[in-house]
PDB file with one MODEL, atoms N, CA, C and O in Angstrom:
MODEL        1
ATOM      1  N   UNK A   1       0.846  -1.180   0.000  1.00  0.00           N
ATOM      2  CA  UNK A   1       0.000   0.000   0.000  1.00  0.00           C
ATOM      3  C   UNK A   1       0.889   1.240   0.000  1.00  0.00           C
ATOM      4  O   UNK A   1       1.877   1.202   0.734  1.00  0.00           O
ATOM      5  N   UNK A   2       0.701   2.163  -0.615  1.00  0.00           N
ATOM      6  CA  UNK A   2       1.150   3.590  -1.230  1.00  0.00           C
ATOM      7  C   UNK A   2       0.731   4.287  -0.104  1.00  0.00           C
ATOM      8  O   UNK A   2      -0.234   3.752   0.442  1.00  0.00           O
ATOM      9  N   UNK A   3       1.212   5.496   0.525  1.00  0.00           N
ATOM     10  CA  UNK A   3       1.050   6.336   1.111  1.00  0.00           C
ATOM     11  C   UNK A   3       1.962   7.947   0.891  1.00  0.00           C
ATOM     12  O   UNK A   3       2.964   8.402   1.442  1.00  0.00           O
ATOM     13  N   UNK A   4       0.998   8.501  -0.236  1.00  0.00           N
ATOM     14  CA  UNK A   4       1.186   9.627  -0.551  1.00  0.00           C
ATOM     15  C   UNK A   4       1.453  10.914   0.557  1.00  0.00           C
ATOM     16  O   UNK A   4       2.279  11.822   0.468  1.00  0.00           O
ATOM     17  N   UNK A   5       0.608  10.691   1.456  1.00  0.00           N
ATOM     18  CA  UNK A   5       0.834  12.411   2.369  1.00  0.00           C
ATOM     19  C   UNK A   5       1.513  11.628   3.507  1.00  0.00           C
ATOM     20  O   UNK A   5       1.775  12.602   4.213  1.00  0.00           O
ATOM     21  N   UNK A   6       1.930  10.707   4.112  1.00  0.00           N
ATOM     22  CA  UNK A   6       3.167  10.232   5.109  1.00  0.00           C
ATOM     23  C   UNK A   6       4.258  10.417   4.434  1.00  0.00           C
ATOM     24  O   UNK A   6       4.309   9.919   3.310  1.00  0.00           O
ATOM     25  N   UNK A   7       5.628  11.325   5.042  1.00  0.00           N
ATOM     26  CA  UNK A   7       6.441  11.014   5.170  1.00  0.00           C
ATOM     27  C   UNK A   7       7.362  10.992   6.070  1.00  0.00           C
ATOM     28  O   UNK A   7       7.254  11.515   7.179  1.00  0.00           O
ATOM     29  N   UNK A   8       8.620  10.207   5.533  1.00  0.00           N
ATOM     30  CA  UNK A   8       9.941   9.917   6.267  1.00  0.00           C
ATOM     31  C   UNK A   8      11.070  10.347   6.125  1.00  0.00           C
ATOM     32  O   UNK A   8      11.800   9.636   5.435  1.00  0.00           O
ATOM     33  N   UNK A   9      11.481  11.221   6.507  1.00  0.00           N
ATOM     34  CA  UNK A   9      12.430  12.332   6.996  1.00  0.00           C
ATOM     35  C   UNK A   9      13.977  12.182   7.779  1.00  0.00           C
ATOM     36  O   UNK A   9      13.852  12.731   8.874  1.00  0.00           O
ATOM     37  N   UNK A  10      14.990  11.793   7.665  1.00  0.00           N
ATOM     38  CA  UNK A  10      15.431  11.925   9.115  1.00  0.00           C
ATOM     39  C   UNK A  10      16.076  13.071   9.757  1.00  0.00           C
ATOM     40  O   UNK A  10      16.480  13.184  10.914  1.00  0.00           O
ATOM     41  N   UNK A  11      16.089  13.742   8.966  1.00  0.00           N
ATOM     42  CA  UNK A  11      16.025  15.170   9.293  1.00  0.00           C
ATOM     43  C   UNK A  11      14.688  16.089  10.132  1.00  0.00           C
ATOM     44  O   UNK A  11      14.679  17.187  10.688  1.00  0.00           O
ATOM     45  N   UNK A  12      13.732  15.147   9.924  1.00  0.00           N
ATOM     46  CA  UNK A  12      12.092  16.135  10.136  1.00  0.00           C
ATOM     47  C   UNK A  12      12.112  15.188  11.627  1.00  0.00           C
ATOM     48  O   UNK A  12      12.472  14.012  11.675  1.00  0.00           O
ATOM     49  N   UNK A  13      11.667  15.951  12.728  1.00  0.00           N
ATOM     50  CA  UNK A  13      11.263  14.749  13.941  1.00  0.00           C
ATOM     51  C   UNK A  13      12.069  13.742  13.711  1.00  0.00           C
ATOM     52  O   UNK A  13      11.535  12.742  13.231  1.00  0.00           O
ATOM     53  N   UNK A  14      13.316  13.705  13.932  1.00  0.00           N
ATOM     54  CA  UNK A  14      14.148  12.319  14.187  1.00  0.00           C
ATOM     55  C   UNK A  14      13.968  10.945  12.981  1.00  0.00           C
ATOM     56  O   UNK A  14      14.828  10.073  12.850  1.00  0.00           O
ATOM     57  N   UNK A  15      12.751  10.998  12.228  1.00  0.00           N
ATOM     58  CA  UNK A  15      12.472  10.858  11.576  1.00  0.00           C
ATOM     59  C   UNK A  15      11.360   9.638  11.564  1.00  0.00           C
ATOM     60  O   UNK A  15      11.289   8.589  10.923  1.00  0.00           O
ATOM     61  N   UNK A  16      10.642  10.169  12.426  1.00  0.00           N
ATOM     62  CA  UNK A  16       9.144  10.007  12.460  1.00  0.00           C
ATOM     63  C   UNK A  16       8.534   9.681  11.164  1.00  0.00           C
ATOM     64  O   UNK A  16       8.987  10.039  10.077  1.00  0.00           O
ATOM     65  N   UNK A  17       7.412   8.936  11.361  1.00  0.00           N
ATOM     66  CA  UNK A  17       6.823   8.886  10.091  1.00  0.00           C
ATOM     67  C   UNK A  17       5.501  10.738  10.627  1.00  0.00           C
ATOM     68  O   UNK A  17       4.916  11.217  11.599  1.00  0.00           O
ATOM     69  N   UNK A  18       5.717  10.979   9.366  1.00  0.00           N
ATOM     70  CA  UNK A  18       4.727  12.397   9.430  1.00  0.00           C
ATOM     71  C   UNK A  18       4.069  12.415   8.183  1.00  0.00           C
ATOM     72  O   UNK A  18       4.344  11.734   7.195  1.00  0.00           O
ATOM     73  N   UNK A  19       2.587  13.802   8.402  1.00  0.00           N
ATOM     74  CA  UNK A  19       1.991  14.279   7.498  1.00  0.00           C
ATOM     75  C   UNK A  19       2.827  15.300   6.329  1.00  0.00           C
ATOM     76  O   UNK A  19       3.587  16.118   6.847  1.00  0.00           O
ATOM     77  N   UNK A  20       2.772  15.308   5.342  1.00  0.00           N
ATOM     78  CA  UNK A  20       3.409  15.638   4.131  1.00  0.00           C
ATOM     79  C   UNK A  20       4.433  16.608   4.506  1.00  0.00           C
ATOM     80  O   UNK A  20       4.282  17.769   4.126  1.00  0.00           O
ATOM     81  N   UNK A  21       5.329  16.329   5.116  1.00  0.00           N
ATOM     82  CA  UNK A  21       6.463  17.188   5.572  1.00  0.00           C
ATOM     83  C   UNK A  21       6.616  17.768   6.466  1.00  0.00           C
ATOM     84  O   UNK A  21       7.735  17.841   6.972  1.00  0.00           O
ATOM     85  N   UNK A  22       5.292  18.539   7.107  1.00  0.00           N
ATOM     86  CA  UNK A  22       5.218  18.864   8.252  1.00  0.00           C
ATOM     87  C   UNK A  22       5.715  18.290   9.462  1.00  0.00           C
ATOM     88  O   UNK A  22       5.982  17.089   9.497  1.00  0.00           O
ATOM     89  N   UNK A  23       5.881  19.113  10.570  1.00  0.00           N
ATOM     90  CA  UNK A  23       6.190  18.903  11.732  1.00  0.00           C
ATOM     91  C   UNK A  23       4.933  18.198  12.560  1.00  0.00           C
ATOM     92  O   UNK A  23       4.471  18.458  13.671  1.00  0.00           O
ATOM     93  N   UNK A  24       4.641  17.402  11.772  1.00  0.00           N
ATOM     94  CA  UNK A  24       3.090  16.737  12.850  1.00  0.00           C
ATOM     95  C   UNK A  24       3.367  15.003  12.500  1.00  0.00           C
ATOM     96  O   UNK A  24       3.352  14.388  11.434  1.00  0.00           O
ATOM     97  N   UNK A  25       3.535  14.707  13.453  1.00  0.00           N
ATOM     98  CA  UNK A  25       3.939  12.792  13.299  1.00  0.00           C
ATOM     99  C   UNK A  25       2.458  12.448  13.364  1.00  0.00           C
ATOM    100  O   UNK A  25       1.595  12.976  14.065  1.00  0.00           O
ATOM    101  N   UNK A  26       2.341  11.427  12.465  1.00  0.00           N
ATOM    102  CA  UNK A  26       1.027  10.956  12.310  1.00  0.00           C
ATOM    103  C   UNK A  26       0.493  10.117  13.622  1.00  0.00           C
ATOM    104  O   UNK A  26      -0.651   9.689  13.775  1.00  0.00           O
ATOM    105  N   UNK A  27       1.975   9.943  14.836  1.00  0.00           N
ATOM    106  CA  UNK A  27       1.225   9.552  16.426  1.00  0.00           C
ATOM    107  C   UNK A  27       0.304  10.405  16.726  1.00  0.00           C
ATOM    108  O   UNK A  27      -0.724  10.105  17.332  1.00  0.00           O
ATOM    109  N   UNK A  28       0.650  11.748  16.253  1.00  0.00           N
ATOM    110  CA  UNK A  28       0.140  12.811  17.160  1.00  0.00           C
ATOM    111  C   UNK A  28      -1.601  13.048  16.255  1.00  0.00           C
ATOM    112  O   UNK A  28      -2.592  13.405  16.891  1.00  0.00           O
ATOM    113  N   UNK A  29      -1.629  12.822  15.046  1.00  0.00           N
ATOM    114  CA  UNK A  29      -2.885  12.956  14.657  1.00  0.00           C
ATOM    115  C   UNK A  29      -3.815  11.520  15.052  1.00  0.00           C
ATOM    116  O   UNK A  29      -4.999  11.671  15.354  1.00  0.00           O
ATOM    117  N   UNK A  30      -3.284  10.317  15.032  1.00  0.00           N
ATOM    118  CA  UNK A  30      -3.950   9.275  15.411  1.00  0.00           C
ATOM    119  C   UNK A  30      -3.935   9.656  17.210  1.00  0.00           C
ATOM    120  O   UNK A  30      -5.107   9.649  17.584  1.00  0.00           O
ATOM    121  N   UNK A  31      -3.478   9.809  17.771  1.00  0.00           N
ATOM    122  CA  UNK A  31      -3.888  10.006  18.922  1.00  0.00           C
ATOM    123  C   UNK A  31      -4.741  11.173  19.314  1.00  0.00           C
ATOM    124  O   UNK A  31      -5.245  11.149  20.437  1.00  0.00           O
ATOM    125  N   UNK A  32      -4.999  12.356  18.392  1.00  0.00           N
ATOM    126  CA  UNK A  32      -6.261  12.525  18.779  1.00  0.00           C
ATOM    127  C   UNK A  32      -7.483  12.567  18.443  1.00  0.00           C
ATOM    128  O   UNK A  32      -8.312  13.385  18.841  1.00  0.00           O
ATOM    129  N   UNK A  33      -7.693  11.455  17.496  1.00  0.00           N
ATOM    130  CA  UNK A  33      -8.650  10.719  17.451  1.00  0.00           C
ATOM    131  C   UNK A  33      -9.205   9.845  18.300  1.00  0.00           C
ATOM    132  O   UNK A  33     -10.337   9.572  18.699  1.00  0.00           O
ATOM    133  N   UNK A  34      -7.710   9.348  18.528  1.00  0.00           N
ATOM    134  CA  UNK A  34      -8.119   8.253  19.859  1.00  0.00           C
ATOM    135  C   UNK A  34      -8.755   9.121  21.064  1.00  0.00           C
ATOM    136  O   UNK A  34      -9.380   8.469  21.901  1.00  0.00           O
ATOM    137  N   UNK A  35      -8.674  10.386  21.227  1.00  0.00           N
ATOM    138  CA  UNK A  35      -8.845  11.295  22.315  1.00  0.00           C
ATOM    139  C   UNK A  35     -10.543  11.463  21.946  1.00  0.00           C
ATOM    140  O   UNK A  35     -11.331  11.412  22.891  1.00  0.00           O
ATOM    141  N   UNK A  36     -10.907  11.605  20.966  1.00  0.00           N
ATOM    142  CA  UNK A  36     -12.303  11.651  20.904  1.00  0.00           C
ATOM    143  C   UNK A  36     -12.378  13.096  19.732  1.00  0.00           C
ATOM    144  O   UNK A  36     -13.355  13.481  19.090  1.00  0.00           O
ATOM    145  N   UNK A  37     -11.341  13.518  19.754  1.00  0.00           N
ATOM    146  CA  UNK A  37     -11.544  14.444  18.326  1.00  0.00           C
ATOM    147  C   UNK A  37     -12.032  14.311  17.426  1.00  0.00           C
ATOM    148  O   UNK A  37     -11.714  13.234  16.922  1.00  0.00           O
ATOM    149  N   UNK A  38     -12.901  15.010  16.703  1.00  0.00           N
ATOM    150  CA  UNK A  38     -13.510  14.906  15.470  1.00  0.00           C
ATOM    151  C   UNK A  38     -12.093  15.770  14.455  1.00  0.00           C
ATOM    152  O   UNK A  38     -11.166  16.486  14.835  1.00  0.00           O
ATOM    153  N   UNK A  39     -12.534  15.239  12.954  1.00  0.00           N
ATOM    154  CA  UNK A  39     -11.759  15.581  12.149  1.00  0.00           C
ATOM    155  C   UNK A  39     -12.023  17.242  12.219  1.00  0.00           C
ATOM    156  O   UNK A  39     -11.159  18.057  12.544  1.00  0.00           O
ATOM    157  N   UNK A  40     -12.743  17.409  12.024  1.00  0.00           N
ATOM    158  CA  UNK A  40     -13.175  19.230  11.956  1.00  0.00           C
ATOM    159  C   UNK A  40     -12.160  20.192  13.461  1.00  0.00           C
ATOM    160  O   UNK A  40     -11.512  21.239  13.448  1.00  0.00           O
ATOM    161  N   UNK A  41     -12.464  19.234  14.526  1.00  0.00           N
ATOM    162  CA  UNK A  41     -11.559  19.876  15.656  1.00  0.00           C
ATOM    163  C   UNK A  41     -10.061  19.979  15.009  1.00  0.00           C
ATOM    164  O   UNK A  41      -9.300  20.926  14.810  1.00  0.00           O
ATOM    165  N   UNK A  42      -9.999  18.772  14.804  1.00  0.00           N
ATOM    166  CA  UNK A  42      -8.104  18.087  14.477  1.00  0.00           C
ATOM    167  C   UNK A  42      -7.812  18.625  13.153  1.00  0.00           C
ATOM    168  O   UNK A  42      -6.760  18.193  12.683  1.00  0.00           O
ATOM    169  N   UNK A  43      -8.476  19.476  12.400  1.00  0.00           N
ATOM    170  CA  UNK A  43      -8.101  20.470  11.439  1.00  0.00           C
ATOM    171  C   UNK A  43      -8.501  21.980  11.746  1.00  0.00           C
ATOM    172  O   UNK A  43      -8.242  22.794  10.859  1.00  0.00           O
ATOM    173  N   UNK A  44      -9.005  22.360  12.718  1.00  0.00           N
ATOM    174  CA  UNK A  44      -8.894  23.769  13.728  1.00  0.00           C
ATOM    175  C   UNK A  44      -7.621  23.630  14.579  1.00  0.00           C
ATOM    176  O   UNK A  44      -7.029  24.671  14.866  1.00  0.00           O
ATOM    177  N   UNK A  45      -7.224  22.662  14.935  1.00  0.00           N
ATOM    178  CA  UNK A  45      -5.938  22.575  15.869  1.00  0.00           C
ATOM    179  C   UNK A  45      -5.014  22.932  14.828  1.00  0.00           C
ATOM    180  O   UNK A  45      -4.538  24.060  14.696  1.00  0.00           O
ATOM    181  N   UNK A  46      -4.713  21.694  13.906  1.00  0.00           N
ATOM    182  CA  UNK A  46      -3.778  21.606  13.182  1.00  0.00           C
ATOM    183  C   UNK A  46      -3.499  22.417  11.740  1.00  0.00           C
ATOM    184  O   UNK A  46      -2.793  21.812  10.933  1.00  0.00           O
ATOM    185  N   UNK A  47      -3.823  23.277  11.490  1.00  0.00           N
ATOM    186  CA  UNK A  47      -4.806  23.975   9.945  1.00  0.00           C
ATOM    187  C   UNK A  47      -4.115  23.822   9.124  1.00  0.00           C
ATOM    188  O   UNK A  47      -4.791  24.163   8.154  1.00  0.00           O
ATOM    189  N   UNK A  48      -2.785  23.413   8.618  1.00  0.00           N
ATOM    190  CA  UNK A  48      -1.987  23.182   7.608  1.00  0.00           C
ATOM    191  C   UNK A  48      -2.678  21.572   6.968  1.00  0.00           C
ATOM    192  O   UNK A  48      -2.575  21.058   5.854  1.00  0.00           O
ATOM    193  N   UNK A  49      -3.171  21.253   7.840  1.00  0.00           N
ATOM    194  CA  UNK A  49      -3.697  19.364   7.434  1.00  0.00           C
ATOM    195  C   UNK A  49      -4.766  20.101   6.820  1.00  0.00           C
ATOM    196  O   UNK A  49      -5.117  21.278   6.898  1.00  0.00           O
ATOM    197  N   UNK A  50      -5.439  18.527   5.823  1.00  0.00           N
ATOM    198  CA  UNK A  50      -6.477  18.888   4.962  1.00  0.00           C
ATOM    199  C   UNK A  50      -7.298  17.068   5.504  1.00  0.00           C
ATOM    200  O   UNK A  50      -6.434  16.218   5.290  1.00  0.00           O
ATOM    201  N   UNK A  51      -8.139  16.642   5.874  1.00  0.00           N
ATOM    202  CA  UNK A  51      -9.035  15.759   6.165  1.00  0.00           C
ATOM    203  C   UNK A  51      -8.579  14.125   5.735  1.00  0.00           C
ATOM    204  O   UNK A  51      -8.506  13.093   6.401  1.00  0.00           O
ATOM    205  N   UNK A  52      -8.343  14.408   4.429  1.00  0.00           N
ATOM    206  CA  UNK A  52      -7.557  13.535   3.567  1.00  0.00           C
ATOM    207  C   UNK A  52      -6.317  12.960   4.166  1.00  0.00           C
ATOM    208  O   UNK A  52      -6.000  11.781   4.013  1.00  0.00           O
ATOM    209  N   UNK A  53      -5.540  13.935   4.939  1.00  0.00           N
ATOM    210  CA  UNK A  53      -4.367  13.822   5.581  1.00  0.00           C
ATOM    211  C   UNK A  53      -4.890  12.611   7.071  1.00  0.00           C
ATOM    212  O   UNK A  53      -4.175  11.648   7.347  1.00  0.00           O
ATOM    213  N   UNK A  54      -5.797  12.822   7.615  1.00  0.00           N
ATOM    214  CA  UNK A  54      -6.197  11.956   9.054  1.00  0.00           C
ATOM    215  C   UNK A  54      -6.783  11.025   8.640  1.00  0.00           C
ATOM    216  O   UNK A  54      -6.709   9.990   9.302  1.00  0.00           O
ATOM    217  N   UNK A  55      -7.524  11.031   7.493  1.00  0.00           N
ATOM    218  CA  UNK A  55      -8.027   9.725   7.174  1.00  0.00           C
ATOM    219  C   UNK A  55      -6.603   8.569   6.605  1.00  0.00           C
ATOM    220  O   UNK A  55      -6.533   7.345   6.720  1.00  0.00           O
ATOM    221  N   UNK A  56      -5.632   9.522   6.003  1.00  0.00           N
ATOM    222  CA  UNK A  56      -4.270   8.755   5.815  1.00  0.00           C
ATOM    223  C   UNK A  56      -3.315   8.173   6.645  1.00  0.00           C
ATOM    224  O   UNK A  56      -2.659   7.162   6.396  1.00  0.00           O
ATOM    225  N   UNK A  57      -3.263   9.011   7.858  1.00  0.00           N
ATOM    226  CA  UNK A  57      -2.543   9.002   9.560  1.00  0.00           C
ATOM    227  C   UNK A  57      -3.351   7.475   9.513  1.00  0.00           C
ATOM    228  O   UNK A  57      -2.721   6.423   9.621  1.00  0.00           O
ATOM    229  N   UNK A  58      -4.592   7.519   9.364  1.00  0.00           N
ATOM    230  CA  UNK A  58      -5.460   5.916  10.597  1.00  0.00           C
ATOM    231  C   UNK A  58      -5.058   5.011   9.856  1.00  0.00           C
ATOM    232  O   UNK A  58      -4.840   3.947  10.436  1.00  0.00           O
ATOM    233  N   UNK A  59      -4.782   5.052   8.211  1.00  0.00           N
ATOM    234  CA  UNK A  59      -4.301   4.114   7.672  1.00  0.00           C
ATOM    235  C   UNK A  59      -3.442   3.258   7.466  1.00  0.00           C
ATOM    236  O   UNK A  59      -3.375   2.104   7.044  1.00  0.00           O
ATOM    237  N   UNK A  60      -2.489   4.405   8.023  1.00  0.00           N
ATOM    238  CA  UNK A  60      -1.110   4.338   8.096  1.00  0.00           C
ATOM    239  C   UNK A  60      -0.778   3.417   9.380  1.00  0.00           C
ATOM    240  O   UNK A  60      -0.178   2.344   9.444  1.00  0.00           O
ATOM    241  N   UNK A  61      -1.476   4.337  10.539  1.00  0.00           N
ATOM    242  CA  UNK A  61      -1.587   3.619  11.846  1.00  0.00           C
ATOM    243  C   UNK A  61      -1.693   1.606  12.061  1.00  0.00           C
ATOM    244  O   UNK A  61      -1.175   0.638  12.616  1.00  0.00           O
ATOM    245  N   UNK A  62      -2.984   2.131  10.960  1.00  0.00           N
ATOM    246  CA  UNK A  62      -3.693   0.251  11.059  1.00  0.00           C
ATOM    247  C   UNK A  62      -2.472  -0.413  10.436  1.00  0.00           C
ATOM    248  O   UNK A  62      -1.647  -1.018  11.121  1.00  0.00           O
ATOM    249  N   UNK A  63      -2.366  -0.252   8.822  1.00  0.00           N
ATOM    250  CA  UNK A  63      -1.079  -1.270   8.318  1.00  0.00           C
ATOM    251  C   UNK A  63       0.048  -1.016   9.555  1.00  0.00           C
ATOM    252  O   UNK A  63       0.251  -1.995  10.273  1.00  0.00           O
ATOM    253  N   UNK A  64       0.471  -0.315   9.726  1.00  0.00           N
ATOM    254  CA  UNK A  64       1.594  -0.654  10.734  1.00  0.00           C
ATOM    255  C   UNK A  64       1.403  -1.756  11.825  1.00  0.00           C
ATOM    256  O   UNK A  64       2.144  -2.738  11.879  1.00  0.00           O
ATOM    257  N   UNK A  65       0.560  -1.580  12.532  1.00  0.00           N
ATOM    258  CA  UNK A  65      -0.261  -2.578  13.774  1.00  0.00           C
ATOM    259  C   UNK A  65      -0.032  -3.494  12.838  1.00  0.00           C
ATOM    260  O   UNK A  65       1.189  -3.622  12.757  1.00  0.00           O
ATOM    261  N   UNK A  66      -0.810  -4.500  11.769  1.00  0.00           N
ATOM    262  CA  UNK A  66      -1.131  -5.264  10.837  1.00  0.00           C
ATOM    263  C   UNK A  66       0.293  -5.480  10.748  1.00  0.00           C
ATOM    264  O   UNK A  66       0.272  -6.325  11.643  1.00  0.00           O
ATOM    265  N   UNK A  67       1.259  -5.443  10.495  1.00  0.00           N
ATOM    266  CA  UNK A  67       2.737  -6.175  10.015  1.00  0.00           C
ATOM    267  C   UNK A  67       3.414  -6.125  11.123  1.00  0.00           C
ATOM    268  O   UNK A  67       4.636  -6.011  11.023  1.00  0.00           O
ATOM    269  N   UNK A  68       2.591  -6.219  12.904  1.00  0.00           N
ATOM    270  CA  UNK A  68       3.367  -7.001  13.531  1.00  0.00           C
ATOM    271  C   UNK A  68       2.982  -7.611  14.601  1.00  0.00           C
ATOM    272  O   UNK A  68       1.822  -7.552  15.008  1.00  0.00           O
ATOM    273  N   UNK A  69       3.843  -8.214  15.129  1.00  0.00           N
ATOM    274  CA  UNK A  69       2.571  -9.565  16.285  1.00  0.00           C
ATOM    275  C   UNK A  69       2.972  -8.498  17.415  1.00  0.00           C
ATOM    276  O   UNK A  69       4.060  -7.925  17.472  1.00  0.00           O
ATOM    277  N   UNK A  70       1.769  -8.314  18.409  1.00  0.00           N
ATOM    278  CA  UNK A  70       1.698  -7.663  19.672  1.00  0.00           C
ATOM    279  C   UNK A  70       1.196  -8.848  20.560  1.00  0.00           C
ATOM    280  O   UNK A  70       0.398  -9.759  20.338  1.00  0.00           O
ATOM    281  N   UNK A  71       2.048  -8.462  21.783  1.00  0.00           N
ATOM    282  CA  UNK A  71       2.073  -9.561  22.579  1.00  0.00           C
ATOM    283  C   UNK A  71       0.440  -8.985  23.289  1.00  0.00           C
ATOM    284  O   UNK A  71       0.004  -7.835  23.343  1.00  0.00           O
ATOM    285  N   UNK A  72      -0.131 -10.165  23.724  1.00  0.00           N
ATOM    286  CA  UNK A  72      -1.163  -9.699  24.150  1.00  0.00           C
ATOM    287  C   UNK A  72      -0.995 -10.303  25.725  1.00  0.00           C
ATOM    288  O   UNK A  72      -0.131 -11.160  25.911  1.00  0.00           O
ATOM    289  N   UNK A  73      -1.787  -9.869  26.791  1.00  0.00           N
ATOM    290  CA  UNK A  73      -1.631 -11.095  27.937  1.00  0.00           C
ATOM    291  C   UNK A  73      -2.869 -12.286  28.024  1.00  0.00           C
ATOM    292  O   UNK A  73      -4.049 -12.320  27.676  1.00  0.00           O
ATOM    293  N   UNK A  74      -2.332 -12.829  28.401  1.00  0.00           N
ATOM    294  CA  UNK A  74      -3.363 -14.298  28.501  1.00  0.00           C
ATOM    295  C   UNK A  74      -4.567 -13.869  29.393  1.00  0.00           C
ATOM    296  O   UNK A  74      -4.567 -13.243  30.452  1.00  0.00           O
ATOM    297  N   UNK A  75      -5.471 -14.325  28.749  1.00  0.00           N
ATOM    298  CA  UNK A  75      -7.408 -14.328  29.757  1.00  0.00           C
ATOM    299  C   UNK A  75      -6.808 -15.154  30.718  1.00  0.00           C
ATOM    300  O   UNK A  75      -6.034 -16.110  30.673  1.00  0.00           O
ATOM    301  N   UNK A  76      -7.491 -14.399  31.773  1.00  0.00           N
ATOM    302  CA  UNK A  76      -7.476 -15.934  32.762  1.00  0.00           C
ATOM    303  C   UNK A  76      -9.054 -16.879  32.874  1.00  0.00           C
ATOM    304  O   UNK A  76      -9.105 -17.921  33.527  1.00  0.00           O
TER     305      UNK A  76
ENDMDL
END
């Protein structure tokens, strides 16, 4: 899978994966979603992002999760 508005930098944030160059790591947009942000807030915060950009961050987020095993703890 292609991901046009992430990039990787190591110059930008240590070299974070980020939104299209910017100084915004796509942790920081997936986490506030996870916070309960709506996209409309998380583009009043952030105003250089365009919608397209957070719907790309979650994508980005999921395939990453998806290519690797997380330990989980056992049910009892």
């Amino acid at each position: 899978m292609a991901f046009e508005r992430i990039t990787v930098d190591p110059d930008v944030m240590g070299g974070l994966p980020c939104i299209r160059g910017f100084r915004i790591p796509v942790s920081t947009v997936v986490a506030m979603v996870a916070d309960g942000m709506t996209v409309s807030e998380i583009l009043a915060d952030l105003p250089d992002l365009e919608a397209e950009d957070v719907a790309e961050a979650l994508r980005y987020a999921a395939e990453a999760v998806r290519e690797r095993e997380l330990p989980l703890r056992p049910t009892a």
